[in-house]
N, C-alpha and C positions, 0 to 999 in steps of 0.2 A: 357591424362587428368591427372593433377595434385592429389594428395593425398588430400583428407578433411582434415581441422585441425577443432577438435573436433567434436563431435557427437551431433545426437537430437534424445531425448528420446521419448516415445509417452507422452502425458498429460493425467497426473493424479488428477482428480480432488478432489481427497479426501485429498492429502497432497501439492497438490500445487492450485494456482490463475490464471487463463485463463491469467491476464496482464504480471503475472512472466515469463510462457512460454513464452508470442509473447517478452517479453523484450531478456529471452535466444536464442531463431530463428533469432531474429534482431542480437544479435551479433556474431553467427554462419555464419548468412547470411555477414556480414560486415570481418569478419575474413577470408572469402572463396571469396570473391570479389563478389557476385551473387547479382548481380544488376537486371538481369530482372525481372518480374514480374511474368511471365510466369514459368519460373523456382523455382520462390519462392512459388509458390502456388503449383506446382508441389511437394516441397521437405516437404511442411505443409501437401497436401494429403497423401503423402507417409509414414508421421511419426507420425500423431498425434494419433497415434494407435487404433483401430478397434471399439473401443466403442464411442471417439469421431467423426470418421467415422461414424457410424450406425446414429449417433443423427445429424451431419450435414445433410447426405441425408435425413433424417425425415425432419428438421427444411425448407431445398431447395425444397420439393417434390413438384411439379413433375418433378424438373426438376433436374438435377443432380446436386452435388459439383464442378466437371471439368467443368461446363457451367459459374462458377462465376469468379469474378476475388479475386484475394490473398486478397487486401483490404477489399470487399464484406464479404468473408470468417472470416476474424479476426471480424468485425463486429458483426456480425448473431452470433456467439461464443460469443463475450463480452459482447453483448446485453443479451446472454440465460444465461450466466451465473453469471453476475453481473448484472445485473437491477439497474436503477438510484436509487438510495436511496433516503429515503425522507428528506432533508433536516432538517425541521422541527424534526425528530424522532432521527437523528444524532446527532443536538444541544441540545437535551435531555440527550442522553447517554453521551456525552461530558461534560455539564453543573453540571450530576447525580453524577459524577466519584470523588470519592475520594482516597486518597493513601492508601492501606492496609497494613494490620501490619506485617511489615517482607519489604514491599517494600523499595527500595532504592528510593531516589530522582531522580537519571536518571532512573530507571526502570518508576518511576512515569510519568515522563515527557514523554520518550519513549511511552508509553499508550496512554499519551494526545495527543501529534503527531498524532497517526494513528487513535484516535476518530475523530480529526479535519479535516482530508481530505478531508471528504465528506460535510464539515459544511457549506463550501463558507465563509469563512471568511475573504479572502480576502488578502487586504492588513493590515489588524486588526487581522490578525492569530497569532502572538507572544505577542501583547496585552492581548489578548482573551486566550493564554497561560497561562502566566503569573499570569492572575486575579485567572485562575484553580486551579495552582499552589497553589498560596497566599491562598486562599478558602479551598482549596479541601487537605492540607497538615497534617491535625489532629493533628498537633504534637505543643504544643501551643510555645513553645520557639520558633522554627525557625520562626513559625506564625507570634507571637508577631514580633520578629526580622524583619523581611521585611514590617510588616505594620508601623514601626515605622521609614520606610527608602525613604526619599524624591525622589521626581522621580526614581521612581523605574522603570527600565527597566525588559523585561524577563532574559535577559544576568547576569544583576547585581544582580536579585533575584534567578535564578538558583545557582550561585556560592554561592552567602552568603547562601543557604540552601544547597550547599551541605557541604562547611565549617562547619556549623555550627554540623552536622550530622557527618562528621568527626572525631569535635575536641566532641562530646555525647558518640563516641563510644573509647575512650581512657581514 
């Protein structure tokens, strides 16, 4: 049997995301050639370490964890630990979010990305960006500056705010 190229840690769910893990397993799994199923679920029961164990056999009861399949397993985890979010309460905090003082522009932006995720915006996410940006920037130069600029794209408004924050702090 060949050597593993790299390892897998147990899941931590205080400093990491149930989707982060199955993302690092997928590419362990991909880097070692381990295509079955059978074996993949095998190397998630053996490593997701002893507390996500205890709470899978809770969550399967009464039947075991080794009675599911790998897929099954990711599920029933993603489900317990991420719950659909409400759409509605997303586009809130998304909508609410203005840039704070000390924030960069991509820091700003960055924010707005991972509020929008869960928003369903669609193919209207960089629009829907964009407006946040324009809206949500406090800062009245750069502000004024993009609402005075015709078809404004996210692309063409990101850059003219970050230019402009640039050439404010020289």
């Amino acid at each position: 049997m060949a050597a593993m190229i790299g390892s897998t840690a147990p899941f931590d769910g205080q400093s990491q995301k149930w989707e982060e893990y199955c993302e690092v397993l997928h590419h362990f799994f991909r880097a070692n050639g381990i295509d079955d199923a059978g074996r993949r679920k095998d190397i998630l029961l053996s490593a997701v370490g002893s507390q996500t164990y205890s709470l899978m056999r809770n969550l399967v009861s009464p039947a075991k964890p080794g009675d599911k399949t790998f897929d099954e397993l990711v599920k029933l985890l993603k489900d317990h630990f991420n719950p659909k979010p409400s759409e509605i309460v997303q586009r809130c905090k998304f909508n609410s979010r203005y840039r704070k003082q000390g924030e960069t522009v991509m820091e700003f932006v960055a924010v707005l990305r991972k509020l929008a995720q869960d928003c369903n915006y669609g193919d209207k996410l960089s629009e829907m960006i964009r407006d946040r940006l324009v809206c949500g920037i406090v800062d009245d130069r750069i502000q004024r500056r993009l609402l005075s600029e015709p078809d404004l794209t996210f692309d063409k408004a990101l850059k003219l705010a970050q230019a402009i924050e640039t050439a404010c702090k020289m």
